[in-house]
C-alpha positions as CSV (number, residue, x, y, z in Angstrom):
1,X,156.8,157.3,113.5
2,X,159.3,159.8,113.8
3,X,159.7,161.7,116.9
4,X,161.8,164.9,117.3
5,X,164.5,164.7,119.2
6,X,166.3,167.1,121.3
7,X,169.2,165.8,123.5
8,X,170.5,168.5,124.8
9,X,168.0,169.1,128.0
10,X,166.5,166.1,130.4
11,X,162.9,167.0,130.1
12,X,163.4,166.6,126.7
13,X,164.4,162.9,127.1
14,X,161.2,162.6,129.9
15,X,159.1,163.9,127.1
16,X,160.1,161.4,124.5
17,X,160.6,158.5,126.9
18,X,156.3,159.2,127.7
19,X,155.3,160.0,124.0
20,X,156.6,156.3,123.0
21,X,154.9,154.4,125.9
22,X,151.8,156.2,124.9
23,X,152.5,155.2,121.3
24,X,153.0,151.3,122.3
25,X,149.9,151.0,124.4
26,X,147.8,152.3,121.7
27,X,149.3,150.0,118.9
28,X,147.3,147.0,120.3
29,X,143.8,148.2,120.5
30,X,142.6,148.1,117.4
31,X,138.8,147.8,116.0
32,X,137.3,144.3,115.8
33,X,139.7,143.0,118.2
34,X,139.5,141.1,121.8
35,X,140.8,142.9,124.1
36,X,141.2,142.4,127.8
37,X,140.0,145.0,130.7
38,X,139.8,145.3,134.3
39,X,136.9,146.0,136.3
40,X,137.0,149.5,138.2
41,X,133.3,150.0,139.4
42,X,129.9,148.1,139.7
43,X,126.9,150.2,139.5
44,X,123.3,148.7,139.1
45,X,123.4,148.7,135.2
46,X,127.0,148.9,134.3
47,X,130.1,147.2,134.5
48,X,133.4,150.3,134.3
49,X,136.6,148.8,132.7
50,X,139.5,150.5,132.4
51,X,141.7,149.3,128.9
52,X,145.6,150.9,129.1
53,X,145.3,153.4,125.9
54,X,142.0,154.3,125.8
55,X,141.0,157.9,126.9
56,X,138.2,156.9,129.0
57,X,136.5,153.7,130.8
58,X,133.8,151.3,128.3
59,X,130.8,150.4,129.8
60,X,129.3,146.8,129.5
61,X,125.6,146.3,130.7
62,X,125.2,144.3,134.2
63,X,122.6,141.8,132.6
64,X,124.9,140.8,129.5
65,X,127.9,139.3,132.0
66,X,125.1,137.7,134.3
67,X,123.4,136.4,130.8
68,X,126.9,134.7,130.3
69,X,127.5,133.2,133.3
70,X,130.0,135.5,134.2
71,X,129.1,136.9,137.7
72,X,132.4,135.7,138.9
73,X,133.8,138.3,137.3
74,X,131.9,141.5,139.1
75,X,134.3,141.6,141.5
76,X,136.4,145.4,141.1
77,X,139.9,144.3,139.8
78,X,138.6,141.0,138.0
79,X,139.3,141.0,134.4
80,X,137.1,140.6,131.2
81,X,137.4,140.0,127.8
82,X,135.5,141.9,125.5
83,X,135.3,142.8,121.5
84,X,136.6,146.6,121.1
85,X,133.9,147.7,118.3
86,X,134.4,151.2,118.3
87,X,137.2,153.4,119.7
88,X,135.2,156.3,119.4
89,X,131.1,156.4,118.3
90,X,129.9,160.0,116.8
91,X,128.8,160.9,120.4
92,X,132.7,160.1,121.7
93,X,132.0,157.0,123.6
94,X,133.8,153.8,123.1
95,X,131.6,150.8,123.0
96,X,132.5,147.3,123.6
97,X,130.8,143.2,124.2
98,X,131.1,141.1,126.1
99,X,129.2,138.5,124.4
100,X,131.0,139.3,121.3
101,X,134.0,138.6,122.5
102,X,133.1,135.1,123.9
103,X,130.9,134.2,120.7
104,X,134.3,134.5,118.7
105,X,136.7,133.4,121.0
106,X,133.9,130.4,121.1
107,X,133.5,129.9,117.5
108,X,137.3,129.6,116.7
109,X,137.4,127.0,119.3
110,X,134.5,125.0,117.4
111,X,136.0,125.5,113.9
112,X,139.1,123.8,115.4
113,X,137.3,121.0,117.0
114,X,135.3,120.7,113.3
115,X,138.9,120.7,111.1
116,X,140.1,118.3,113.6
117,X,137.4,116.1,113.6
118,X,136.7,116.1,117.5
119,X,134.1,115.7,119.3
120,X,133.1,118.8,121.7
121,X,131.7,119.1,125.4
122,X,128.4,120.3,125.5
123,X,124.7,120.3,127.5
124,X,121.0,120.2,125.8
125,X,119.4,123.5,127.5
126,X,116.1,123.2,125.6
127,X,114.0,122.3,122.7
128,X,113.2,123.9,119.2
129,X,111.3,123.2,116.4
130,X,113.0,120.4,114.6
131,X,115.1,119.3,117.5
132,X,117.1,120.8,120.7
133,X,119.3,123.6,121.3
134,X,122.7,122.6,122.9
135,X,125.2,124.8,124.3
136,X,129.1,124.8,124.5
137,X,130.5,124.4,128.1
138,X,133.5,125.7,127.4
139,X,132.6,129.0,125.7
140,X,129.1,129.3,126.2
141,X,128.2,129.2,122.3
142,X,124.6,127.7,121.2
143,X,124.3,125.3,118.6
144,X,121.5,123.2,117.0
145,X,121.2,119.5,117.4
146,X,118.3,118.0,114.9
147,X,116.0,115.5,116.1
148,X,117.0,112.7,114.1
149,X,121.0,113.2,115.5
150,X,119.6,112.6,119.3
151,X,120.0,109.4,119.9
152,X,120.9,106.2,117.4
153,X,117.0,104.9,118.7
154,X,113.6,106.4,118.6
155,X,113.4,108.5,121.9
156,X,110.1,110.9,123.1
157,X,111.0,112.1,126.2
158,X,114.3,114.0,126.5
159,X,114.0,115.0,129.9
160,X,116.5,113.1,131.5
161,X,119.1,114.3,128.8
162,X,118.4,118.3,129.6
163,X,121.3,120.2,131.2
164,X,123.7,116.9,131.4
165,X,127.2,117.1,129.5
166,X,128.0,115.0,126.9
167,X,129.6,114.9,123.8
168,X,128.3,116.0,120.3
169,X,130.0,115.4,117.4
170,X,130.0,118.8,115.0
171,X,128.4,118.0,111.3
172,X,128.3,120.8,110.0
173,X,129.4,124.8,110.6
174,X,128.2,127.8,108.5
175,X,130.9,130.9,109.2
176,X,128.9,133.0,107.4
177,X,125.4,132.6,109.3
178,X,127.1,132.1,112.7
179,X,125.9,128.3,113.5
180,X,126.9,125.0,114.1
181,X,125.4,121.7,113.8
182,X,126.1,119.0,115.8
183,X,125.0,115.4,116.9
184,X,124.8,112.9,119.9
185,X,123.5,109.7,117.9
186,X,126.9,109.6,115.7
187,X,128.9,109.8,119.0
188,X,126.6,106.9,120.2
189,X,126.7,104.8,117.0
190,X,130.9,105.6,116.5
191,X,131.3,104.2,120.4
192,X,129.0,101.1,119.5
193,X,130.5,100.4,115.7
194,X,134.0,99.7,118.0
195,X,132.3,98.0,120.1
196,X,130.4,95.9,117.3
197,X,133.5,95.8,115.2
198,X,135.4,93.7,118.1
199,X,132.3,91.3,118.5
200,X,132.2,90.6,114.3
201,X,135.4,89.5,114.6
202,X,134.0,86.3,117.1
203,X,132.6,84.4,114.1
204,X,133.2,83.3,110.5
205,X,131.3,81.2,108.1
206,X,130.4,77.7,109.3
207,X,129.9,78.9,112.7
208,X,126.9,77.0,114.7
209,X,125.2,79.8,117.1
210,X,123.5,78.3,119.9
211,X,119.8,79.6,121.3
212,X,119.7,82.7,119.3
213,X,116.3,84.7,120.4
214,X,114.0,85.9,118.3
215,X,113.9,89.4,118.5
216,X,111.3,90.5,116.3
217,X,111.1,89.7,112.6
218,X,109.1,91.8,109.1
219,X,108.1,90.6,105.8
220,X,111.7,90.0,104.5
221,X,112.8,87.8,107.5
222,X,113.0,87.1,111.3
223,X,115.9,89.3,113.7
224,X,117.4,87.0,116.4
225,X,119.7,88.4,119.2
226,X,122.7,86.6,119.4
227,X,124.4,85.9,123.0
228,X,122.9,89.5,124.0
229,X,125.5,91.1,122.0
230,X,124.5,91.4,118.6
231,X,121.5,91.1,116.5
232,X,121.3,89.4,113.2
233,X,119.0,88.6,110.7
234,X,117.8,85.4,109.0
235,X,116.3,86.2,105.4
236,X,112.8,84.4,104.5
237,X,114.5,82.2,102.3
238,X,116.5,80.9,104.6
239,X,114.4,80.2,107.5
240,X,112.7,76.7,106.1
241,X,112.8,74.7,102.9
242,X,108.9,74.9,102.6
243,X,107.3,78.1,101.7
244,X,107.0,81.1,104.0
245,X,105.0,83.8,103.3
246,X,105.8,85.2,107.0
247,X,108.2,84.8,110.0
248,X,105.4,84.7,112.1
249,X,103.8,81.8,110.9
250,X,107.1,80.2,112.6
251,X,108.5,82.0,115.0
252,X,107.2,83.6,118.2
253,X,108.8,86.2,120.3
254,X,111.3,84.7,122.8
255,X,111.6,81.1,121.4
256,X,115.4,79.9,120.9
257,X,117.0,78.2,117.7
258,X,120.5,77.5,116.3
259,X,121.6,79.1,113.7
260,X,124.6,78.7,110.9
261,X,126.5,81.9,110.2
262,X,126.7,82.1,106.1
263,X,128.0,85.3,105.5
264,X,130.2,87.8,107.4
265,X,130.6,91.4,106.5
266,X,132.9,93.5,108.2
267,X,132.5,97.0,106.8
268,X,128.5,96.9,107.0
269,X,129.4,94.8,110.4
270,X,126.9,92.3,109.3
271,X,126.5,88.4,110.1
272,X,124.1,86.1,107.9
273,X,122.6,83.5,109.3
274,X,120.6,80.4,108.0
275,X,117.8,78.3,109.8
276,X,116.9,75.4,106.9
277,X,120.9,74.6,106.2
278,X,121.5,72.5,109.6
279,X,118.5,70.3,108.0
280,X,119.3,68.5,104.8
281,X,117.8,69.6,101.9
282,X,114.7,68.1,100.7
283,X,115.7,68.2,97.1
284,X,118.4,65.3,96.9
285,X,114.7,63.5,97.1
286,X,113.4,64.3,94.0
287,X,114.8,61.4,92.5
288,X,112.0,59.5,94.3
289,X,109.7,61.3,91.4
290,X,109.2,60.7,87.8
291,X,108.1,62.9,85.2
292,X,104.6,62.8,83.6
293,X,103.3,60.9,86.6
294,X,100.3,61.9,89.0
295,X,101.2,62.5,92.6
296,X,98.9,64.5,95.6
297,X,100.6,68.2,96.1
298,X,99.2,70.6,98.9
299,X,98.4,74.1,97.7
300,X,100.7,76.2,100.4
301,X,100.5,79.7,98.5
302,X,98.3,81.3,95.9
303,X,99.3,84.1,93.1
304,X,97.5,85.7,90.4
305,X,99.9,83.9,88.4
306,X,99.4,80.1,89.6
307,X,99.7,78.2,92.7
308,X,102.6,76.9,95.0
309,X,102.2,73.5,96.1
310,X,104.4,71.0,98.1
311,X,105.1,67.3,96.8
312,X,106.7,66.9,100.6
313,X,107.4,69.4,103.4
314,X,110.6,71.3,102.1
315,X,110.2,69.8,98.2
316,X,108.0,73.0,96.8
317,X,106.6,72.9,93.0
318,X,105.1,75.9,91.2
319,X,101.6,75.1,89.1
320,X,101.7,77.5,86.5
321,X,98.0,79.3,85.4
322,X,98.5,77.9,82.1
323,X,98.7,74.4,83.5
324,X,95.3,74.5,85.4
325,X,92.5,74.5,82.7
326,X,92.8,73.0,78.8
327,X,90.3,75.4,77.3
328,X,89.9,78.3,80.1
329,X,93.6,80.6,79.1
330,X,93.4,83.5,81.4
331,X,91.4,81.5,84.7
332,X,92.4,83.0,88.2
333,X,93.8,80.4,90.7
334,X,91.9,82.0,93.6
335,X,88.4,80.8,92.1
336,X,89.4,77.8,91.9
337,X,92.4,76.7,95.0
338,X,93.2,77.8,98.3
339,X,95.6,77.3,100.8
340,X,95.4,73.6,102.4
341,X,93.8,71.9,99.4
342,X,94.9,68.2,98.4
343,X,95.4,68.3,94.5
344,X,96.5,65.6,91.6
345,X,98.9,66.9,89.6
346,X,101.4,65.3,86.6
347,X,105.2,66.8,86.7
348,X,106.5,67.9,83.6
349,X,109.8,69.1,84.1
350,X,112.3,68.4,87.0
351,X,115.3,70.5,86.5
352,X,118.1,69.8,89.0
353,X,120.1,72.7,88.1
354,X,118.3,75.3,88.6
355,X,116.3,73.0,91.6
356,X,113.1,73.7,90.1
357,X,109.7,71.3,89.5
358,X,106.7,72.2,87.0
359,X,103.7,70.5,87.5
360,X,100.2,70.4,85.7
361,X,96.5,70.2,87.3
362,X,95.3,69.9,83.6
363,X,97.1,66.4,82.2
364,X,94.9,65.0,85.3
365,X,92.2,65.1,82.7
366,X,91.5,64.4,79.1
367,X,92.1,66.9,77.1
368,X,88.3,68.2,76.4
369,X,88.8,68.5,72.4
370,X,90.0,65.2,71.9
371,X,86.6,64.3,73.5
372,X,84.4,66.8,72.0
373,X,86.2,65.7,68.6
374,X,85.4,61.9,69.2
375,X,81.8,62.4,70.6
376,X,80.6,65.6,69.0
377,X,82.9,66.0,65.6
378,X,82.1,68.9,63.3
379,X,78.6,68.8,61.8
380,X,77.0,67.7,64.8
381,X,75.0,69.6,67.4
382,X,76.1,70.9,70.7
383,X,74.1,72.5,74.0
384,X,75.9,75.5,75.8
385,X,75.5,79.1,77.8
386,X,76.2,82.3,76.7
387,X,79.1,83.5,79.7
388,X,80.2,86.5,77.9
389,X,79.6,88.9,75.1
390,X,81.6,91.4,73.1
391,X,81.0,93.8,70.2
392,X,81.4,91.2,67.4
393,X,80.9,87.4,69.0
394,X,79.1,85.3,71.7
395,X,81.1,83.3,73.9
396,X,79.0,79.6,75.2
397,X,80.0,77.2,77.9
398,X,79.0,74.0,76.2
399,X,77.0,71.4,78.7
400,X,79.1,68.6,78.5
401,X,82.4,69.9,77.9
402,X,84.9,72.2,79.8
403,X,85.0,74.3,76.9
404,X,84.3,78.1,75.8
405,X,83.1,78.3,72.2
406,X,83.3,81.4,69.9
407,X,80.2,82.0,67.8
408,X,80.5,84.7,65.6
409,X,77.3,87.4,64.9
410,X,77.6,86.2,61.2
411,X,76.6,83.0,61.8
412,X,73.4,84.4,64.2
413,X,71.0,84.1,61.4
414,X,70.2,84.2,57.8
415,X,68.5,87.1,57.9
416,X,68.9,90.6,59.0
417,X,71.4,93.1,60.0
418,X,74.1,90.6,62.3
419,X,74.2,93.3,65.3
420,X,70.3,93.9,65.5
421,X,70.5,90.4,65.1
422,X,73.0,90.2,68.8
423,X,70.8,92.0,70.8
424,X,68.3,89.4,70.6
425,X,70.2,87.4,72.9
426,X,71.5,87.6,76.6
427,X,73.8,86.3,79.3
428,X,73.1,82.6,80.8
429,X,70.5,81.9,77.4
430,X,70.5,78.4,76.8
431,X,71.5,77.4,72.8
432,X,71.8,74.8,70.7
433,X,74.6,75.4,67.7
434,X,76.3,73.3,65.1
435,X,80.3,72.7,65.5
436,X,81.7,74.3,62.4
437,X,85.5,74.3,63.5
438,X,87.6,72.3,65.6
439,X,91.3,73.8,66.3
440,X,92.7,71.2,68.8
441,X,96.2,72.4,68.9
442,X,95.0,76.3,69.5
443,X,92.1,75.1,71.8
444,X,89.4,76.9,69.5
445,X,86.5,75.9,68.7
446,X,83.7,77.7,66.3
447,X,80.5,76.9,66.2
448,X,77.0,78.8,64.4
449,X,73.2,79.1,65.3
450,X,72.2,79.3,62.0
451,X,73.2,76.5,60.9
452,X,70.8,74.3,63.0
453,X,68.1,76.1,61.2
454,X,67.1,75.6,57.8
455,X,68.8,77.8,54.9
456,X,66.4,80.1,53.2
457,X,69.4,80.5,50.0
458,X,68.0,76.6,49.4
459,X,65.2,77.9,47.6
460,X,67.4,79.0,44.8
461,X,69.8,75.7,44.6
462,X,67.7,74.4,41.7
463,X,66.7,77.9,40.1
464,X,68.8,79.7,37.4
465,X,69.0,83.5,36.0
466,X,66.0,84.2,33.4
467,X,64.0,81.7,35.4
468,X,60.5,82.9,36.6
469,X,59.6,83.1,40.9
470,X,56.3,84.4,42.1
471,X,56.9,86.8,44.9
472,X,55.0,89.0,47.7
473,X,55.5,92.7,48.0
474,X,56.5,93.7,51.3
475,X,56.7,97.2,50.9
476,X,57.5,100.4,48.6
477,X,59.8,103.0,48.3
478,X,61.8,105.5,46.2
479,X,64.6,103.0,45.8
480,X,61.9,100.1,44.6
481,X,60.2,96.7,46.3
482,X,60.8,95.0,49.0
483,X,59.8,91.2,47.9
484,X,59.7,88.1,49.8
485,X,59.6,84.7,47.2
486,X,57.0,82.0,48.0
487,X,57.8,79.8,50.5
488,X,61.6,81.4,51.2
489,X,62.2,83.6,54.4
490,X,64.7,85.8,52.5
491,X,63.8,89.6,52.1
492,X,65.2,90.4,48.5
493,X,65.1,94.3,47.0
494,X,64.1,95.2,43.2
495,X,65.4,98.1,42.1
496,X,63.4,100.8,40.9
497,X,65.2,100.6,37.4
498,X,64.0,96.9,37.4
499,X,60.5,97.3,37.8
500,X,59.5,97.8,34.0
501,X,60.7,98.3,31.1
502,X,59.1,101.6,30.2
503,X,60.6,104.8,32.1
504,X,57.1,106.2,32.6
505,X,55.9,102.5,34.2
506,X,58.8,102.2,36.9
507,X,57.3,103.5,40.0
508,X,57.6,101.6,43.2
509,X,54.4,103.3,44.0
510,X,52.1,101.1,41.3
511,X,52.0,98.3,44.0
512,X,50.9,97.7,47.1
513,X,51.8,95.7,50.3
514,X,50.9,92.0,50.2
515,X,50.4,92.1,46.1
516,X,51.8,88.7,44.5
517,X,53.7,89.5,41.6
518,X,56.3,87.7,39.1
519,X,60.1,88.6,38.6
520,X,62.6,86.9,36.6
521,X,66.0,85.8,38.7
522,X,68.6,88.5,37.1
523,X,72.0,87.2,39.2
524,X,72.7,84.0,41.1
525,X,75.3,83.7,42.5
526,X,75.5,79.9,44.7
527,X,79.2,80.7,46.3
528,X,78.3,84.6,47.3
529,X,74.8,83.8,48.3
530,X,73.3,86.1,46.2
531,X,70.5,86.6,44.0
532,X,68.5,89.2,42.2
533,X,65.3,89.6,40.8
534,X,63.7,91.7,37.9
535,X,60.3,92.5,36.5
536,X,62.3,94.6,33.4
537,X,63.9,91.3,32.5
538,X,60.8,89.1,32.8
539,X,58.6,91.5,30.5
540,X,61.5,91.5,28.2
541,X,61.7,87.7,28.4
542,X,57.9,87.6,27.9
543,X,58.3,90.1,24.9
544,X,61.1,88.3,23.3
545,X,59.0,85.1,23.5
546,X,56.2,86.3,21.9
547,X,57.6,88.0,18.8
548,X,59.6,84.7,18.8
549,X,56.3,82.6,18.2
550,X,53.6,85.1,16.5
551,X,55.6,86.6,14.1
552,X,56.7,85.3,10.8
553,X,60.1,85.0,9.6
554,X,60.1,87.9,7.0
555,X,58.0,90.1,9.6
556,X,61.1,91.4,11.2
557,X,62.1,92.8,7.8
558,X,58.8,95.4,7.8
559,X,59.4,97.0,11.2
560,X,60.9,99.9,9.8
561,X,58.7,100.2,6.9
562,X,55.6,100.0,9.5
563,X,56.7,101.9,11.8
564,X,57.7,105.1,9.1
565,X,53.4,104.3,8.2
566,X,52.6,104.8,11.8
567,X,54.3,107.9,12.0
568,X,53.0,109.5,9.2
569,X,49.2,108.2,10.0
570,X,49.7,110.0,13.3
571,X,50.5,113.4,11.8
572,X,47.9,113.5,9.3
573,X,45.6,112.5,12.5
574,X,47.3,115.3,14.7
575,X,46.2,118.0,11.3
């Protein structure tokens, strides 16, 4: 700014020596900026300042410096910092904050402390939803501390942490919302890591820890406590060479054992540690065993998919579903085993390599078909129950055989529909069937019903087509007879257009139930078990017969003749 000057008189120079100071003092006090003033007068609501430049004193409410913690400052001639928001409102007053002021000056102290990744001074005042508020002892500001960031342990009460300084770590700031995050538990784990970090570095692999405690252990192994310095855990695997389906089956709380560190991990700050490697390993004794020979195993575990069992504590075989039953494919081992149980199995595969050992509960026994093939071959008879039923087959447990056989609904009966047939029968019925099929190598075996009975199609094994059966009606419809031949159990159909010869004669409806009548056998068919019958064909038969022995040779030669005489003697009747 340019000021007019005129040097030629001294109150001149006292003017412009004034103007400028006025000029300076004003530069500084600028809108949005934290300014500084000095404390002229205390009245019951107010707080007067006086701020060099300004045209009159700011006020600043009593109960906002008290709500800071700032009553050391109402003392006239104390100074206090404040944010200048306006130099002049529309009613002419200037207003100013305390607060403000210290919430800023607060806030860039934080965002320094967050760039430089240090941790801050601060005090829990009280709790919020979702965790505690904590406040900065240095400028006053309030942050927000969620549960979780509390403590590096499950805590309830947080009484004894309320109002006490400590450190808090900041997490995460928001300079657009105004808030900070911050957290105790990653002070608390960052002073224990160094700590933990120095104690890792006691031990290597090989290492033989005396009297570890058992801490506490979960499905996936036991924790021990290692010289009251660290904790550590021994996977379930490596607690025992026999089978463990829990650490608590052998461990209690409290009881000591050595351990052999295995594994060290100095970024997770980790030490594994194994129980069953001081003790030799059972498995250099399997050479004591031989393959496809019987020896007593001890069920120790049981799956849906087979069983566990031990040859010797620490020497653990698997007993596969398949391997339990010859005939029974999908049986569940819990019907049949449980834990405890003294069983003969055979070994079938010892595999050094990969330190496995199959065994088999079913090579105890003879295989059931090579029995059932010797003593009951097919053709023979067998006794059985019906276990199960589906839409198309019966299922029997035969008497003397651990076996399931497969009888089909076709091989019910002769006669009738094979699923009217079905219903006939029910669970736990006692049968009698034929074997018609042996499948040793497939462990399947078929057997029928009716083929214990007598077959009805036998009737027919000496008949042929054209030859004459006496038959009883059975009943009548649109679509012809129902007929039953003499001494046969078989249900057989005429058609309508086989009942006679003439049109006018073939009505279903000229006999009656229980009338005995003769057919001729139109189809026979030994292979497709099939046959039908005519009463067309037998009156032809019977028609062809007779002309065959009544008439003479040259008779055949009138027909027409005699037949044009018949036709004229009915018209001259008709006139």
């Amino acid at each position: 700014m340019e000021i007019y000057k005129d040097t030629k008189t001294t109150a001149s120079k006292e003017f412009e020596k004034l103007l400028n100071n006025q000029i300076s003092k004003t530069k500084n006090l600028v809108e949005g900026k934290i300014i500084e003033g000095t404390v002229t007068k205390i009245s019951e609501k107010y707080v007067f300042l006086f701020i060099e430049g300004l045209k009159s004193e700011p006020l600043v409410d009593i109960n906002e410096i008290k709500t800071l913690g700032l009553e050391s400052k109402l003392k006239i001639g104390e100074k206090i910092q404040v944010l200048l928001e306006r130099i002049e409102d529309k009613n002419g007053e200037i207003i100013v904050s305390a607060s403000k002021a210290q919430k800023i000056k607060g806030w860039d102290i934080l965002v320094k402390a967050f760039e430089n990744n240090e941790p801050i001074m601060g005090k829990i005042t009280s709790k919020c939803k979702g965790g505690v508020i904590v406040e900065h002892i240095d400028t006053g500001s309030l942050m927000f501390c969620p549960g979780s960031q509390i403590s590096d342990i499950p805590i309830k009460d947080i009484s004894h942490l309320i109002n006490e300084p400590q450190k808090f770590a900041l997490i995460k700031m928001d300079k657009i919302r105004g808030n900070a995050c911050v957290s105790r538990r990653q002070i608390i784990s960052s002073g224990k890591k160094e700590d933990k970090a120095k104690i890792i570095e006691k031990y290597k692999e090989g290492d033989i820890i005396k009297n570890a405690v058992v801490k506490g252990y979960s499905s996936f192994g036991c924790f021990f406590n290692v010289n009251n310095e660290l904790d550590c855990l021994v996977h379930l695997q490596e607690i025992s060479y026999s089978r463990v389906n829990h650490p608590e089956e052998v461990f209690n709380i409290g009881d000591k054992h050595d351990l052999l560190v295995i594994s060290v991990d100095k970024e997770k700050l980790q030490i594994g540690c194994s129980i069953k490697q001081l003790s030799p390993d059972p498995f250099e004794k399997v050479s004591n065993y031989e393959l496809n020979k019987k020896y007593k195993v001890k069920v120790v575990k049981v799956m849906d998919f087979g069983v566990f069992a031990e040859l010797e504590p620490g020497l653990t075989t698997l007993l596969h579903s398949s391997e339990i039953s010859w005939s029974r494919k999908n049986v569940s081992p819990k019907k049949i085993f449980k834990v405890g149980d003294m069983i003969d199995c055979v070994i079938t595969e010892i595999d050094k390599d990969k330190r496995r050992i199959a065994i088999s509960y079913r090579l105890t026994k003879e295989n059931p078909f090579d029995q059932l093939e010797r003593n009951n071959p097919v053709g023979s008879e067998v006794s059985g129950t019906i276990s199960s039923m589906n839409e198309y087959a019966i299922y029997l447990k035969l008497d003397d055989y651990e076996i399931d056989a497969f009888l089909h609904f076709n091989d019910l009966s002769y006669s009738g529909v094979p699923e009217d047939v079905a219903k006939n029968f029910k669970l736990n019925d006692k049968l009698k069937v034929k074997v018609l099929e042996i499948k040793k190598d497939l462990q399947k075996l078929r057997v029928g019903l009716k083929q214990t009975q007598k077959d009805p199609f036998d009737y027919f094994k000496d008949k042929k087509i054209n030859e004459t059966v006496t038959v009883k009606v059975l009943s009548s419809d649109n679509k012809g007879l129902t007929v039953q031949p003499e001494g046969c159990e078989l249900s057989l159909i005429i058609k309508k257009s086989q009942i006679a010869v003439s049109s006018s004669d073939a009505r279903p409806s000229r006999f009656v139930g229980g009338e005995r009548i003769d057919a001729a056998i139109s189809e026979l068919n030994h292979e497709k078990r099939k046959v039908s019958l005519s009463i067309k064909l037998l009156e032809e038969l019977q028609n062809k017969e007779a002309v065959s022995k009544f008439s003479s040779p040259l008779s055949g030669k009138n027909l027409p003749f005699s037949s044009l005489s018949d036709k004229l003697s009915n018209k001259k009747t008709k006139k």
